[in-house]
C-alpha positions as CSV (number, residue, x, y, z in Angstrom):
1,X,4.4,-41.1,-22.8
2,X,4.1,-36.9,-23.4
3,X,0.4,-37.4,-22.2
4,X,1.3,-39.3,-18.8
5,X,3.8,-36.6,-17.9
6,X,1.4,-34.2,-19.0
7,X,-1.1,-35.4,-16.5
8,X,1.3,-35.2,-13.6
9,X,2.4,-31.6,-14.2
10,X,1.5,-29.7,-11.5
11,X,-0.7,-26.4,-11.8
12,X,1.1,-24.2,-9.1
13,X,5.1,-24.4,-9.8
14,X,5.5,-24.8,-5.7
15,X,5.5,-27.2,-3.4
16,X,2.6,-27.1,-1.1
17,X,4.7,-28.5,1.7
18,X,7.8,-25.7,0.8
19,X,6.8,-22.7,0.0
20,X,9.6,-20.4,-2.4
21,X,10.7,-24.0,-3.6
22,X,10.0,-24.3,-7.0
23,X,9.2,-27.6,-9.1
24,X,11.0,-29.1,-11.4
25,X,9.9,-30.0,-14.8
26,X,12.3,-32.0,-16.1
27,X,12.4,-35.4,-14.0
28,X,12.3,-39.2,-14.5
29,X,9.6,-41.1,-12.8
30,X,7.9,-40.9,-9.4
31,X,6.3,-42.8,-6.6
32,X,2.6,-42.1,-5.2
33,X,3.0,-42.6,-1.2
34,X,-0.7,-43.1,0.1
35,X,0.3,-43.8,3.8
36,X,3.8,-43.1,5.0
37,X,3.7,-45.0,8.1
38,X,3.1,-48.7,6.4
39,X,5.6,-47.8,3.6
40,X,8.6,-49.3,2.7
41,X,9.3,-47.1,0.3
42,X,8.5,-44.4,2.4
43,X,11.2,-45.2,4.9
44,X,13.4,-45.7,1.9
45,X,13.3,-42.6,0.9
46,X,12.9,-40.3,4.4
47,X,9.3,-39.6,3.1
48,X,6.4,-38.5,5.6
49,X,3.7,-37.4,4.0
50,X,1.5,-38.6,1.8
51,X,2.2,-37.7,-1.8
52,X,3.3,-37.6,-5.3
53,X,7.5,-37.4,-4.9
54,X,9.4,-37.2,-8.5
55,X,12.3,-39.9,-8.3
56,X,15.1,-38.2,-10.4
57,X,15.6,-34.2,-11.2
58,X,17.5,-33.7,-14.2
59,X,19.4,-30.1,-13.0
60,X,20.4,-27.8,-16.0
């Protein structure tokens, strides 16, 4: 499991879609969006852009 959350660790600490928001490493699981418009998920979750979204942030 350490090597699948180490493969989705990002390189830049910031989201490319919010700049000064900073990333979380401590989260849960995630879902992988490919096209926002046909998604159920998407809609689900107010997501509209295609992307990797982490599903639960653990705050400390």
């Amino acid at each position: 499991m350490k090597d699948d959350i180490e493969r989705v660790k990002p390189t830049n600490p910031e989201c490319p879609f919010c700049p000064g928001a900073h990333l979380s490493s401590d989260w849960q699981g995630y879902v992988v969006v490919l096209n926002p418009e046909r998604s159920e998920i998407s809609s689900i979750l107010n997501i509209e852009r295609a992307g990797n979204y982490a599903l639960k942030v653990n705050v400390r």
